[in-house]
Every structure is written in structure tokens, then in C-alpha cells.
C-alpha positions in Angstrom: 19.8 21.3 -10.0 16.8 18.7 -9.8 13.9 20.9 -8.5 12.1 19.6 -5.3 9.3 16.2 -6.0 5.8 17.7 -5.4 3.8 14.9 -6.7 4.6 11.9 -4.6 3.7 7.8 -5.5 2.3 6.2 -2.4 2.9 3.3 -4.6 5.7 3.1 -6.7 6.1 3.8 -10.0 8.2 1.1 -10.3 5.6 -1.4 -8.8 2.9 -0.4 -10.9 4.8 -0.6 -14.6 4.9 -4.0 -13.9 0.9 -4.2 -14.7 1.4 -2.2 -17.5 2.4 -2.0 -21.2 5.4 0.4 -22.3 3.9 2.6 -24.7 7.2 4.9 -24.9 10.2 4.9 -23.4 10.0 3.7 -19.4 6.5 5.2 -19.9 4.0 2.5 -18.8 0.2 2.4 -19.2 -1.9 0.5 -17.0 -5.8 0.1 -16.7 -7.9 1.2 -13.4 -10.8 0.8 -12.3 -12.9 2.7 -9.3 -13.9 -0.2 -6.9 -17.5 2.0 -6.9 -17.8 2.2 -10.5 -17.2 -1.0 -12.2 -18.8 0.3 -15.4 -15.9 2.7 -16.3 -12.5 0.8 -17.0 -9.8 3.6 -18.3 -6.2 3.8 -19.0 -3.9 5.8 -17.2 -0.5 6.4 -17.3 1.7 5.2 -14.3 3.2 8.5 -13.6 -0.5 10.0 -13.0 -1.9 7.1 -10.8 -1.1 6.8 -7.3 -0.1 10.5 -6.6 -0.8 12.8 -4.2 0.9 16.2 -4.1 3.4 16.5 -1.0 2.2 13.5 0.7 5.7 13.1 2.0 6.7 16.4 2.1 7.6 18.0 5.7 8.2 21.4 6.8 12.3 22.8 6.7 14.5 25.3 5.5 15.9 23.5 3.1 15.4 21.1 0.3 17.0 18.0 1.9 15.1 18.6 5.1 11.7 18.8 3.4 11.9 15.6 1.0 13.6 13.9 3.8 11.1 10.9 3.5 10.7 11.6 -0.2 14.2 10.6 -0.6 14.0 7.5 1.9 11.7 5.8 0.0 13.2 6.6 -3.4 16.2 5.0 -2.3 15.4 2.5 0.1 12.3 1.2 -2.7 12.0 2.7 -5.7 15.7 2.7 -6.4 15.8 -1.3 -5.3 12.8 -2.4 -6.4 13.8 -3.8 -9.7 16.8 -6.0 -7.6 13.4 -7.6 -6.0 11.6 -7.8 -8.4 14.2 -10.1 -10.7 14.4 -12.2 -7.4 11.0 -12.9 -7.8 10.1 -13.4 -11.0 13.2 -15.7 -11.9 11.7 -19.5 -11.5 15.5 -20.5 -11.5 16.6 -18.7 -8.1 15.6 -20.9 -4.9 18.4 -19.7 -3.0 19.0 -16.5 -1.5 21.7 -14.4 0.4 20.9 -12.7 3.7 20.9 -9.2 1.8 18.7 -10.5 -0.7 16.3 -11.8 2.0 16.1 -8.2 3.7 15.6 -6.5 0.1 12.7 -8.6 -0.3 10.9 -7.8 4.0 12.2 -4.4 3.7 10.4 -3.6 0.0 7.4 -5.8 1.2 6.7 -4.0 4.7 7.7 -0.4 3.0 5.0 -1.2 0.7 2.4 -1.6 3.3 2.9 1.5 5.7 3.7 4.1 2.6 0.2 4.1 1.5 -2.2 6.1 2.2 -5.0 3.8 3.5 -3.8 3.8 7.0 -3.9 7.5 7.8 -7.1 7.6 5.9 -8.5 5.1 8.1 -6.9 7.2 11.5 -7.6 10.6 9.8 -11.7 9.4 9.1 -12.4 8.3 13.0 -11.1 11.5 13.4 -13.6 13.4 11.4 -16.4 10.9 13.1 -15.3 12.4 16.9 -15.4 16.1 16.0 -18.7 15.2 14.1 -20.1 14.1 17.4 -18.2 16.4 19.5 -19.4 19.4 17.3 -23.3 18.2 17.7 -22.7 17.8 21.2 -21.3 21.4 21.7 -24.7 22.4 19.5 -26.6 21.3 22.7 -25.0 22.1 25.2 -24.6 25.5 23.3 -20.8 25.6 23.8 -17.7 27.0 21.7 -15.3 24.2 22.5 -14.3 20.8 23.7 -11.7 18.9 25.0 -9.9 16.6 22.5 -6.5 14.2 24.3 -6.6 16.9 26.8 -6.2 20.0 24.2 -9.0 23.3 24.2 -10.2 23.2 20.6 -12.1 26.2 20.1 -15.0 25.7 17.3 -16.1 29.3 17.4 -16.3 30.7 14.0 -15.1 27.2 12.0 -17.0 24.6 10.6 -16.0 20.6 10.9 -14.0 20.9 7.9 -12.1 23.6 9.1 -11.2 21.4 12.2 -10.6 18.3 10.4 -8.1 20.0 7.7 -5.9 22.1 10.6 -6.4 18.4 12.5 -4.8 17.1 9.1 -2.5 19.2 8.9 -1.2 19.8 12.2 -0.7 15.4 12.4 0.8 14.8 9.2 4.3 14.4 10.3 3.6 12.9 13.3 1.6 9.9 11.6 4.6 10.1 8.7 7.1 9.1 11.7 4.8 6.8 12.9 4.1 4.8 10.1 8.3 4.9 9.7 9.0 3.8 13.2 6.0 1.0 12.9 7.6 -0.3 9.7 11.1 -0.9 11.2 9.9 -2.2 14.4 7.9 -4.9 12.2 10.6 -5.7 9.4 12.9 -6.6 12.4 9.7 -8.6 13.5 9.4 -10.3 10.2 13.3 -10.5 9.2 13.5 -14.1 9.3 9.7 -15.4 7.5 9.4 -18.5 5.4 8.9 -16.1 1.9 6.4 -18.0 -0.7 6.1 -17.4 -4.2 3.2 -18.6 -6.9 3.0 -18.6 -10.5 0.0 -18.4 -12.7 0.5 -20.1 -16.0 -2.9 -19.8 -16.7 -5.6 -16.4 -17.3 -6.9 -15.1 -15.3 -4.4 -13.5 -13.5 -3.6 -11.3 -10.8 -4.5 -7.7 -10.3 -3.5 -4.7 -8.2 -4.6 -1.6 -6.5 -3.7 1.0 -4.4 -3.1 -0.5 -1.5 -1.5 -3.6 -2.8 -0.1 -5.6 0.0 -3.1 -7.6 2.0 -3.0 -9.3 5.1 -4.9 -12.2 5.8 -5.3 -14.1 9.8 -7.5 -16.9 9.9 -7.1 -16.5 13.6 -7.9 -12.8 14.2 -10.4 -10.7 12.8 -9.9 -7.6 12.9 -6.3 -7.6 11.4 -3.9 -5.2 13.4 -0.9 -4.3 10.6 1.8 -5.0 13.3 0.2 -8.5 14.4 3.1 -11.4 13.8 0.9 -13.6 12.9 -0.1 -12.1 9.9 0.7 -13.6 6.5 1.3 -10.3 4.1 0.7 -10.6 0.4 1.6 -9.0 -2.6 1.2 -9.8 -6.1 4.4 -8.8 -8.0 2.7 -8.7 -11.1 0.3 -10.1 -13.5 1.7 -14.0 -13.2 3.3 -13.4 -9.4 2.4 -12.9 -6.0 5.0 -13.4 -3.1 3.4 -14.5 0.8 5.6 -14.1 3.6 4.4 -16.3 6.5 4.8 -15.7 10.0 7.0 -19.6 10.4 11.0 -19.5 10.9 12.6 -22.0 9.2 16.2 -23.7 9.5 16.6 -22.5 5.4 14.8 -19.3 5.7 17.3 -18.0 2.6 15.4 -21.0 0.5 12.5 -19.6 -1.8 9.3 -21.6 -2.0 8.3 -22.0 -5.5 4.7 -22.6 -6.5 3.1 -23.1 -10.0 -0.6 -23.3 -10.7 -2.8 -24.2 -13.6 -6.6 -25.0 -14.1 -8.4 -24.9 -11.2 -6.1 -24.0 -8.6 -4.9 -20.9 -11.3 -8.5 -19.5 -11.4 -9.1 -20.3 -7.7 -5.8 -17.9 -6.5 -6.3 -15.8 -9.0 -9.9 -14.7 -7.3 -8.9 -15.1 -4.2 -5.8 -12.3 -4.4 -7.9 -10.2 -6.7 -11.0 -10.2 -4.3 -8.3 -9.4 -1.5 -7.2 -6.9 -3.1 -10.8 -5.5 -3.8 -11.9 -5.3 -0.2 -8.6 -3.5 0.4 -7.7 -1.0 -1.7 -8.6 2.5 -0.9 -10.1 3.5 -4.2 -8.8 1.6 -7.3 -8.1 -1.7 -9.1 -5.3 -1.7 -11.0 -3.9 -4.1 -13.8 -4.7 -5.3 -17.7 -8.1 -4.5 -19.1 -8.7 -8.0 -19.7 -7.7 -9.0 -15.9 -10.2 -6.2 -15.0 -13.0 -7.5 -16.7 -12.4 -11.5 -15.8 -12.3 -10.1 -12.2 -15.6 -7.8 -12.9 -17.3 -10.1 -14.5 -16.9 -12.6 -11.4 -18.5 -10.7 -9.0 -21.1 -8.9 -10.8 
């Protein structure tokens, strides 16, 4: 019997082979790249990048109950992904079926609320309030405050001890969130015009770890569940699929776009920069993609 998945993807194995090179058997190698540390590009192997131990995992008695979500997105992504991803990267399909149109929102807004960048972003404002709320306790020489009308006691703890029980106390809570918030908007976005470009020409696209962007000329700040949004995702080094926020009477017809010279190294930065301002820690992708991209913004 299979024992229980400790060490969770936030982004799918299967996603990330596709930037890789099979050095063995289904065992991929990719390059990364820390967004703070352009001067150290390594290899890594996809089953060691993009892991964090029982991100997923929730309390229960039994197995099924605690890799309840585990299993969800093994099936529901991982499982499908490589249905999408032939979808994609065949330049002879420009028609799809109605199941072959949800694959594609479903894995595409799954993608963007499994990652960890969101409830870093929630769980960091957090740390910032009991920051403040600790030094104004200090002053007022007090052992507590009142947080969403909860007593938290900081007698005897520092802010790390808050912030980790905080942590821990929310973690399935902000799991079902970011569930609930990715239904709610793949029913939102069942019905988008879906765009997909080819590169024929280096450089190409890279990755992270956050890999979908979101870009709204209209509104800045982006809010994930805004309509409006178009939502991005390069498939791999020569594809990147858009869904746009426009209905149209053939929404089962694919857009097909192939670029060469300028326009190749114009998208090409444009996704990769994206994706730099994005991702939560690292670039992912060829070594030579990393340095073309590296050496642009130096």
C-alpha cells in the first residue's frame, strides 16, 4: 500500500518536465535560478523543485481524509495535464470539444490558486499586523491584543511564535479558500476566447514558481478573481497559452499565433519579465533561456 505524499509540488511535476531534459527515465532536469541571485544558475531535478512538505496535507484520522487535496489535484491536474498539454502544443488542432475546452480553464485556473504565492502574500501582512500590534503592546505595556475580535495573548511568545500558531491554525481554512475561489472563477472564465503563440525563434520562454501571470491594462493592482483579467501561462519553452476575458460565438476554436524575429524576441521578454516580477522565488527553464533572459536585464 502506497505510503501517504509528504512532499507536495505546488507546481506540477508534470508542468515543470516540460522545461527540462530527461536525463533517466521520466526523470527531468531543469535549470533555476533565484530571482535575487542572478549569478548562480544550477540544475535541479524536477522532483526536488517546487516542494514543500505537507503543503496540502490536512488534519484526519485517516489517510484519505488527510491527502484529501493531495489527491484532488493529482487527479484533477497532474493526472490530466498531459491531455492539455498535447492540445496545446499540436499546431494542427484548431478545434476543440466542450470537455477539451474545460481541461484547458480547469488546469489553467488550478495552476494559479495551488501555489504558494498567495498565502505567502495573506500570511506576510499577517506577520506586518502582529509586528505592529506587538510594538504597540510594548508601550502600552500590555500582554495582549485584539485581532478579528479574538484575545491573543503575547505573554511569554515572541512574533514568531504568534505568526507560526497564526500559520498553522489558518492553513486549512486559506486551502478551502483558495479551492472555493478557483471554482467560483473557472465557472467565471468557462467560456474565454483561449490564445496560443509559438516561438520559432530563441530566445524563448521561461518559467517559475508561480507560472501563470495576470496582466489588466485597466486595473492596477490585479485582484486574482477580477474577469477582466487576461491569465497567461507559457506551456513550455516554444508555448504560452492567454485566455482572454472576450466570449465568442466559436469559443471551441483555438487561436493560433506564430512569431519570428522581432515579434519572437519581443514576447519572448515580455512573458519572461512577467514571469520575473511574479514568481515567488525562482526562474525556471534551459540554461541558455536563463542567461538570454539575464543578460537582458542586467
Amino acid at each position: 500500500m502506497p505510503s501517504e505524499t509528504k512532499r507536495q509540488h505546488f507546481v506540477p511535476k508534470t508542468y515543470l518536465d516540460k522545461f527540462g531534459t530527461n536525463i533517466r527515465d521520466r526523470n527531468y532536469q531543469v535549470f533555476a535560478v533565484d530571482k535575487q541571485n542572478f549569478n548562480n544558475i544550477f540544475p535541479i531535478n524536477t522532483t526536488k523543485v517546487c516542494v514543500k512538505k505537507n503543503i496540502y496535507t490536512l488534519d484526519g484520522d485517516t489517510e484519505e481524509e488527510r491527502q484529501l487535496v493531495e489527491n484532488f489535484y493529482g487527479d484533477n491536474v497532474d493526472a490530466r495535464y498531459n491531455e492539455f498539454y498535447d492540445i496545446i502544443t499540436n499546431d494542427k488542432i484548431i478545434e476543440i470539444t466542450t470537455e477539451q475546452r474545460r481541461l484547458i480553464i480547469e488546469v489553467m485556473i488550478n495552476l494559479l490558486f495551488r501555489t504558494t504565492k498567495l498565502p505567502n502574500i495573506h500570511n506576510n501582512l499577517i506577520r506586518q499586523v502582529f509586528e505592529r500590534m506587538f510594538e504597540l503592546c510594548n508601550a502600552q505595556q500590555k500582554d495582549y491584543f485584539y485581532f478579528e475580535k479574538t484575545k491573543i495573548s503575547i505573554a511569554g511568545k515572541t512574533i514568531d511564535d504568534l505568526y507560526n500558531e497564526y500559520v498553522k491554525s489558518t492553513k486549512e481554512d486559506l486551502i478551502y479558500i483558495q479551492l472555493k475561489a478557483a471554482n467560483a472563477l473557472i465557472q467565471e472564465r468557462i467560456n474565454d476566447f483561449i490564445s496560443i503563440i509559438k516561438l520559432e525563434e530563441n530566445p524563448k520562454y521561461i518559467t517559475s514558481d508561480n507560472p501563470i501571470s495576470l496582466y489588466n491594462f485597466r486595473k492596477k493592482p490585479i485582484a486574482p478573481l477580477d474577469r477582466s483579467n487576461e491569465i497567461i501561462l507559457p506551456v513550455n519553452d516554444s508555448y504560452c497559452l492567454t485566455l482572454y476575458p472576450h466570449q465568442s460565438s466559436e469559443i471551441n476554436l483555438l487561436k493560433r499565433i506564430k512569431y519570428s524575429g522581432v515579434l519572437n524576441n519581443s514576447e519572448s521578454f515580455t512573458n519572461n519579465f512577467m514571469q520575473f516580477g511574479n514568481c515567488d522565488r525562482f526562474l525556471i527553464g534551459s540554461k541558455e533561456n536563463l542567461e538570454n533572459f539575464i543578460e537582458l536585464v542586467k
